[in-house]
LUMZAKE-595043 format. One record per residue (C-alpha): residue in three letters; x, y, z. Coordinates in nm, 3 decimals, padded with zeros to 5 digits, always signed. Layout:
+------+---------+---------+---------+
| type |      xx |      yy |      zz |
+------+---------+---------+---------+
|  ALA |       X |       Y |       Z |
...
+------+---------+---------+---------+
END
This chain:
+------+---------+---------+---------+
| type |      xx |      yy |      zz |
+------+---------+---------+---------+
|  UNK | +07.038 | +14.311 | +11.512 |
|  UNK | +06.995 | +13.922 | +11.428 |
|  UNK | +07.167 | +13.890 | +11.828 |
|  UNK | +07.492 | +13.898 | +12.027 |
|  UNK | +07.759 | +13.903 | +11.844 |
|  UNK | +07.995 | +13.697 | +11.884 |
|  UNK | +08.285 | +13.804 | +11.696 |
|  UNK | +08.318 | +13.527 | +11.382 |
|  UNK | +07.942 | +13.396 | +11.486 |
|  UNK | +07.596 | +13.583 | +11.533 |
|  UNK | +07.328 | +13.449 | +11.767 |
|  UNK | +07.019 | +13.391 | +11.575 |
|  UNK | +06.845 | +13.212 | +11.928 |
|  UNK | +07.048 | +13.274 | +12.186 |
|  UNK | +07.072 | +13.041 | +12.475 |
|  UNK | +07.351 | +12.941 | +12.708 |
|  UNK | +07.200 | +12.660 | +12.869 |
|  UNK | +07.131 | +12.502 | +12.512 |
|  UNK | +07.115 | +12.103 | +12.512 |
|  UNK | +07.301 | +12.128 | +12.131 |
|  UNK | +07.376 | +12.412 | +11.853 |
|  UNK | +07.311 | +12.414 | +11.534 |
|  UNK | +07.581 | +12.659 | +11.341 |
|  UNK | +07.440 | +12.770 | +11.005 |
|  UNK | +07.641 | +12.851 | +10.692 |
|  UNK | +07.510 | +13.091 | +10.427 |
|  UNK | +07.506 | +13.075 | +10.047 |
|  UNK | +07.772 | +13.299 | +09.847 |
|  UNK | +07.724 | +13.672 | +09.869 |
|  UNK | +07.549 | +13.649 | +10.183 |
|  UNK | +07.620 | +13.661 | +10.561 |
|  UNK | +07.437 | +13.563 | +10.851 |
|  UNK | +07.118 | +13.779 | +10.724 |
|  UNK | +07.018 | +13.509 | +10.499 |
|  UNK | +06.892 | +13.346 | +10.848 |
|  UNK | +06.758 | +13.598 | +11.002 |
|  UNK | +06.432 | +13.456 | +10.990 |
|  UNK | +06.540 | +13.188 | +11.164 |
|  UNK | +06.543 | +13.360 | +11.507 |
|  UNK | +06.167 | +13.424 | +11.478 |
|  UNK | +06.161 | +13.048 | +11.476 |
|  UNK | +06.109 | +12.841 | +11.803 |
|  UNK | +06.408 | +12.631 | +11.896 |
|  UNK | +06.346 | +12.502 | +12.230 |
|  UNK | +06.702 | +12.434 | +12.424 |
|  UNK | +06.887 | +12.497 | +12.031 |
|  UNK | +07.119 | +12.767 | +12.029 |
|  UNK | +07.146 | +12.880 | +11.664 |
|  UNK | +07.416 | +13.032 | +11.587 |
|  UNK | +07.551 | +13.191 | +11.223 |
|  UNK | +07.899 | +13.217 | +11.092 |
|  UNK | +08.017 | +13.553 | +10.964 |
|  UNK | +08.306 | +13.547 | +10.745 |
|  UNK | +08.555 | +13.872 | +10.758 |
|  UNK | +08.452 | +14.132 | +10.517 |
|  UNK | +08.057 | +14.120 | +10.601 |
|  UNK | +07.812 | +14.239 | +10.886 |
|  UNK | +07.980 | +14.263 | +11.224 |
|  UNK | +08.353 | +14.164 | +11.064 |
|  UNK | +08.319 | +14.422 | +10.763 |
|  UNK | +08.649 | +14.618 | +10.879 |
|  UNK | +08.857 | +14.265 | +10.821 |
|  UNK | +08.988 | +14.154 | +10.468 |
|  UNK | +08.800 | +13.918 | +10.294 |
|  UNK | +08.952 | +13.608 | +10.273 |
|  UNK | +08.970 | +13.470 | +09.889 |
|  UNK | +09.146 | +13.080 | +09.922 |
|  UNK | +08.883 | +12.802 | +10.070 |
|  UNK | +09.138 | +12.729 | +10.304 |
|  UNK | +09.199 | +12.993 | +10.468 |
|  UNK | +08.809 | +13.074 | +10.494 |
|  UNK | +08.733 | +12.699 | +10.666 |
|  UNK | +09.045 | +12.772 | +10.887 |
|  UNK | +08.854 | +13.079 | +10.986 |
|  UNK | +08.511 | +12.894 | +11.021 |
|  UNK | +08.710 | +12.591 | +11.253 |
|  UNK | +08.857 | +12.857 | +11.446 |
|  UNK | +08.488 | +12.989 | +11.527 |
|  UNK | +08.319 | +12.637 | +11.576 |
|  UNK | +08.587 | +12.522 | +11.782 |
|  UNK | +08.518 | +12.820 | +12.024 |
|  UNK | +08.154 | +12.756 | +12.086 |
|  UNK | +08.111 | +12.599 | +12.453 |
|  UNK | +08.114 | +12.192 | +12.455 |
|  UNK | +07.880 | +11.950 | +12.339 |
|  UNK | +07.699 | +11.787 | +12.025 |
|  UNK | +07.676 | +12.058 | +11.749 |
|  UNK | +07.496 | +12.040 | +11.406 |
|  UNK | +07.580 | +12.218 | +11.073 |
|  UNK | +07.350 | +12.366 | +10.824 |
|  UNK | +07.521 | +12.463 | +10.493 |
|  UNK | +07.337 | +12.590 | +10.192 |
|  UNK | +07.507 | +12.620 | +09.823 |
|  UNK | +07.837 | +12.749 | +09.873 |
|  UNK | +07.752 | +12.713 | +10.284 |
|  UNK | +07.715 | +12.347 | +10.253 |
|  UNK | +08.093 | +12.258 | +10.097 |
|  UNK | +08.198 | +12.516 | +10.390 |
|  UNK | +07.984 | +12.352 | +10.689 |
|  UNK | +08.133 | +12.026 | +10.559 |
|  UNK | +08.452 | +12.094 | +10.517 |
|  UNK | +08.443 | +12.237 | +10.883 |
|  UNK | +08.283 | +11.947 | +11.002 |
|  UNK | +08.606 | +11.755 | +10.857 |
|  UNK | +08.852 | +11.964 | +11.046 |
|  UNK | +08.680 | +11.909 | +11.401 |
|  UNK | +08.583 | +11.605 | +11.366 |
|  UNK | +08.868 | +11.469 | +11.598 |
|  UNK | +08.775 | +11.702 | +11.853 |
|  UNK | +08.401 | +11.766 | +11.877 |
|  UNK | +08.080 | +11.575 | +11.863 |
|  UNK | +07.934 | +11.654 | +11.523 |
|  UNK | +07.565 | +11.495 | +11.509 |
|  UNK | +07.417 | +11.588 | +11.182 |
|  UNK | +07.573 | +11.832 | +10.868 |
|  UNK | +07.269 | +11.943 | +10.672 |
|  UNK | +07.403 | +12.021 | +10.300 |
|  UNK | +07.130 | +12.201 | +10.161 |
|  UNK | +07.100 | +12.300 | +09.794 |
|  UNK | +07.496 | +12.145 | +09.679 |
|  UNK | +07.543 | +11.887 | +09.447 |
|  UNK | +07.828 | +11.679 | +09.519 |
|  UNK | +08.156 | +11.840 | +09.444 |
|  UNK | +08.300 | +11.522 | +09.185 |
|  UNK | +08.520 | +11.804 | +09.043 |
|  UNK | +08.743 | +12.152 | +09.109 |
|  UNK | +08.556 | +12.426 | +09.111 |
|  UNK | +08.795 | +12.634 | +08.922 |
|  UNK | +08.530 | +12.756 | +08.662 |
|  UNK | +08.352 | +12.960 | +08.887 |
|  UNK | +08.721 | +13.190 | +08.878 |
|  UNK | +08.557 | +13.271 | +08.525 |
|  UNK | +08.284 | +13.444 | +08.675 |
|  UNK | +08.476 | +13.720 | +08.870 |
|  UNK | +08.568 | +13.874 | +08.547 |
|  UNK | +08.171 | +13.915 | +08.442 |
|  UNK | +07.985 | +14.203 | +08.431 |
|  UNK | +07.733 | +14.247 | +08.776 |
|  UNK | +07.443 | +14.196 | +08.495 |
|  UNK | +07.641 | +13.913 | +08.311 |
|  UNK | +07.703 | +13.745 | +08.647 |
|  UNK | +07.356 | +13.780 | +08.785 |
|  UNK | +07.247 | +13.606 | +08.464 |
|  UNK | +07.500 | +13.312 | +08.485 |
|  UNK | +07.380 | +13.237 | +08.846 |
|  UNK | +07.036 | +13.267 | +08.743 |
|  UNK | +07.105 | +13.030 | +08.458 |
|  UNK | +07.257 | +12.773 | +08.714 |
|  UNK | +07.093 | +12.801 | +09.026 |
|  UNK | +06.758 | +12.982 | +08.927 |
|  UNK | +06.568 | +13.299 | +09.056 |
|  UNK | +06.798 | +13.487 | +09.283 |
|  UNK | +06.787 | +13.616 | +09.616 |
|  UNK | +06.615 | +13.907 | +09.682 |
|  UNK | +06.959 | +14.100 | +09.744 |
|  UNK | +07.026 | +14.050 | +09.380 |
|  UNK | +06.720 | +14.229 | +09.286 |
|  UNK | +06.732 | +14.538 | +09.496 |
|  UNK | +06.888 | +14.787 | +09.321 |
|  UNK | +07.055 | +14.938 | +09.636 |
|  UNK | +07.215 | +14.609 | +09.740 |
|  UNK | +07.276 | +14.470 | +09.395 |
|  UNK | +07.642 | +14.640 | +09.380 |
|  UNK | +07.761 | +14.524 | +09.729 |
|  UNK | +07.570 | +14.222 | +09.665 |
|  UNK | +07.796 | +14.122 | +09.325 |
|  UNK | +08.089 | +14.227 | +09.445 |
|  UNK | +08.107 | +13.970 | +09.748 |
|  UNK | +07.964 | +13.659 | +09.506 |
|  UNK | +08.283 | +13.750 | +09.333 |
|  UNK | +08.512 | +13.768 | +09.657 |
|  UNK | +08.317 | +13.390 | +09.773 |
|  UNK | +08.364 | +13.254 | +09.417 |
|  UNK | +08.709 | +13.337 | +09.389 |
|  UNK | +08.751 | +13.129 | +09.732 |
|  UNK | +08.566 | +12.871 | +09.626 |
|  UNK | +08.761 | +12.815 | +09.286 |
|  UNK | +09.033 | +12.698 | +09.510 |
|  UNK | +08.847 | +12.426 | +09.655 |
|  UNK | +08.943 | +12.074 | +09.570 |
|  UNK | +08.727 | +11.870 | +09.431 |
|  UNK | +08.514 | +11.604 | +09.672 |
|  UNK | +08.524 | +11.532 | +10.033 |
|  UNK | +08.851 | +11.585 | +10.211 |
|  UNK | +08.755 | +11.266 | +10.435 |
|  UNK | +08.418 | +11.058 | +10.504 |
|  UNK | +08.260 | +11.198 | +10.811 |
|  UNK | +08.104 | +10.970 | +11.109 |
|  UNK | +07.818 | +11.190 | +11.140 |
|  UNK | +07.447 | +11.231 | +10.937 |
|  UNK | +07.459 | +11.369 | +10.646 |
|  UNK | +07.156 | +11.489 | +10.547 |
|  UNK | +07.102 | +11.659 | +10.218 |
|  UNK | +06.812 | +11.900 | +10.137 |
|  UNK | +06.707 | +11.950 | +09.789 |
|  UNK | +06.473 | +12.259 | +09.675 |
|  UNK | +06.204 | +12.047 | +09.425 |
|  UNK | +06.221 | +12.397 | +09.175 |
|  UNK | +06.618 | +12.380 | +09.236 |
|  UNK | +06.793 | +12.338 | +08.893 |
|  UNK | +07.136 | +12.298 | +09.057 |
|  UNK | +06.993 | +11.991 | +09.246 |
|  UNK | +06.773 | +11.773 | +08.947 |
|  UNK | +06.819 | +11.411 | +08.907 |
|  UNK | +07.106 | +11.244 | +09.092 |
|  UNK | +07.339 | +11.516 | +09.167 |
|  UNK | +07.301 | +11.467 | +09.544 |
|  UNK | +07.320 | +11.141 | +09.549 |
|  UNK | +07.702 | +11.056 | +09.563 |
|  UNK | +07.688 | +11.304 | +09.913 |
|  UNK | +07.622 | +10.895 | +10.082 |
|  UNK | +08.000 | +10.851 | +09.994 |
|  UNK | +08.136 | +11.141 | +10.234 |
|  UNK | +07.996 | +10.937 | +10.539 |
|  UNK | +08.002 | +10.644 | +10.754 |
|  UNK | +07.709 | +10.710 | +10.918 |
|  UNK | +07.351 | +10.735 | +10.803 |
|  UNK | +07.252 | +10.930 | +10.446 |
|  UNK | +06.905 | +11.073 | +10.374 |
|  UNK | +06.776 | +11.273 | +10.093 |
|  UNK | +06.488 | +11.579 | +10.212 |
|  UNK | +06.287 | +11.727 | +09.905 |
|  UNK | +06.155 | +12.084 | +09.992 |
|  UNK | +05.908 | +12.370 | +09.802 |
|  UNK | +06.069 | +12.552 | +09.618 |
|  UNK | +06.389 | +12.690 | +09.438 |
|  UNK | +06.727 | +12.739 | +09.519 |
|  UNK | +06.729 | +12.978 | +09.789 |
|  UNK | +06.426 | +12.745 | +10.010 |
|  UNK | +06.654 | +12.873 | +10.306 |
|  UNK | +06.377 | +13.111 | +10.453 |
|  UNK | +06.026 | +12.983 | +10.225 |
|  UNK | +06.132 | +12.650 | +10.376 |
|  UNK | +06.269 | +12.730 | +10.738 |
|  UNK | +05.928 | +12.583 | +10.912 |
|  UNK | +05.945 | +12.250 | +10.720 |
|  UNK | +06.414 | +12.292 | +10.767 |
|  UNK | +06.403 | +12.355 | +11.135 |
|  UNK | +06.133 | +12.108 | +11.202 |
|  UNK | +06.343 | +11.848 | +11.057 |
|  UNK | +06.655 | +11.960 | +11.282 |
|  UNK | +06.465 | +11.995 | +11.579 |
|  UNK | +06.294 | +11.632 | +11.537 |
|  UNK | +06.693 | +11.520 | +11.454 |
|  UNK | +06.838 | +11.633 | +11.716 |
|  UNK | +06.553 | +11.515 | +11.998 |
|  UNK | +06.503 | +11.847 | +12.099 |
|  UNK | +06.114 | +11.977 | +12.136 |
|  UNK | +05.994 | +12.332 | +12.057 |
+------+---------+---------+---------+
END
């Protein structure tokens, strides 16, 4: 057990007193396991918290849902029932146009301090060729993500996991082909995008036009290591939340 759950959202630290919480949004294929980690990590008066989407983990007897709309409706629905007061967003690959795209939809109703988009390049077009994918073979689409996004998770390597594991990338690429391309609106909050250094979905400039979905302040975080940095990198990740959001250990 990663900790209560809570129906569309897992505890990773609980805490009900918490001073802010930080919601976390996993890559594609993955659930709120890909933070599990996390709750081994101090958070001081955080409450981390991970979305679940139906079809995985605690919601596996619900229908996947397979249009982006419907799955940030879903992910609103579960922010927006979290008790008041500042929240922050953590979002990597896939996670990161999700925890944005959340952040967009409360934004008129709930303090949103800082949306961490971690391992996305800016969105400048539809994502309709990932539909292509679905149709691959689970080798064939393992390769074409390596090829992209480099050495995969470790879910994609276990041969036990590796069927379950391809067929919800297809189920979260098939949503995400139906996302339109860019920012639905500029957000007042930081936007803070973390880059893996080994990441070849992240090289050169590809995060860079991320500034022009906010108002408020834009910085750039270079990590060790590839694509997947979420756990090799969750001392050096949190540390920069926790410092963000003026909480201490």
């Amino acid at each position: 057990m990663l900790g209560q759950p809570l129906t569309r959202l897992t505890a990773l630290t609980p805490n009900p007193m918490a001073q802010a919480r930080l919601i976390c949004f996993p890559f594609a294929g993955a659930g709120a396991g890909a933070f599990a980690a996390w709750a081994r990590t101090p958070a001081g008066r955080l409450e981390t918290l991970a979305y679940v989407a139906p079809g995985r983990e605690t919601r596996a007897a619900e229908a996947p849902l397979r249009i982006w709309r419907d799955l940030v409706a879903d992910a609103t629905a579960a922010c927006r029932d979290t008790p008041a007061g500042p929240m922050a967003f953590y979002g990597h690959s896939l996670g990161a146009l999700l925890a944005f795209d959340v952040a967009a939809s409360l934004a008129r109703t709930r303090e949103i301090a800082t949306v961490y988009i971690a391992a996305r390049s800016f969105p400048s077009r539809q994502l309709s060729h990932h539909a292509v994918a679905i149709a691959l073979s689970d080798e064939d689409l393992f390769d074409a993500l390596e090829t992209e996004f480099g050495a995969p998770p470790p879910a994609a390597t276990d041969p036990e996991l590796r069927a379950l594991a391809a067929e919800r990338l297809r189920t979260d690429l098939e949503a995400l082909s139906t996302r339109p391309a860019g920012a639905p609106r500029r957000l007042a909050a930081r936007l803070v995008a973390l880059v893996g250094e080994e990441d070849p979905s992240t090289k050169g400039r590809a995060v860079e036009p991320w500034a022009s979905a906010t108002t408020g302040d834009f910085d750039i975080v270079n990590l060790p290591g590839g694509h997947y940095f979420v756990e090799s990198a969750r001392d050096a990740v949190r540390a920069r939340i926790l410092r963000d959001v003026g909480i201490s250990r």
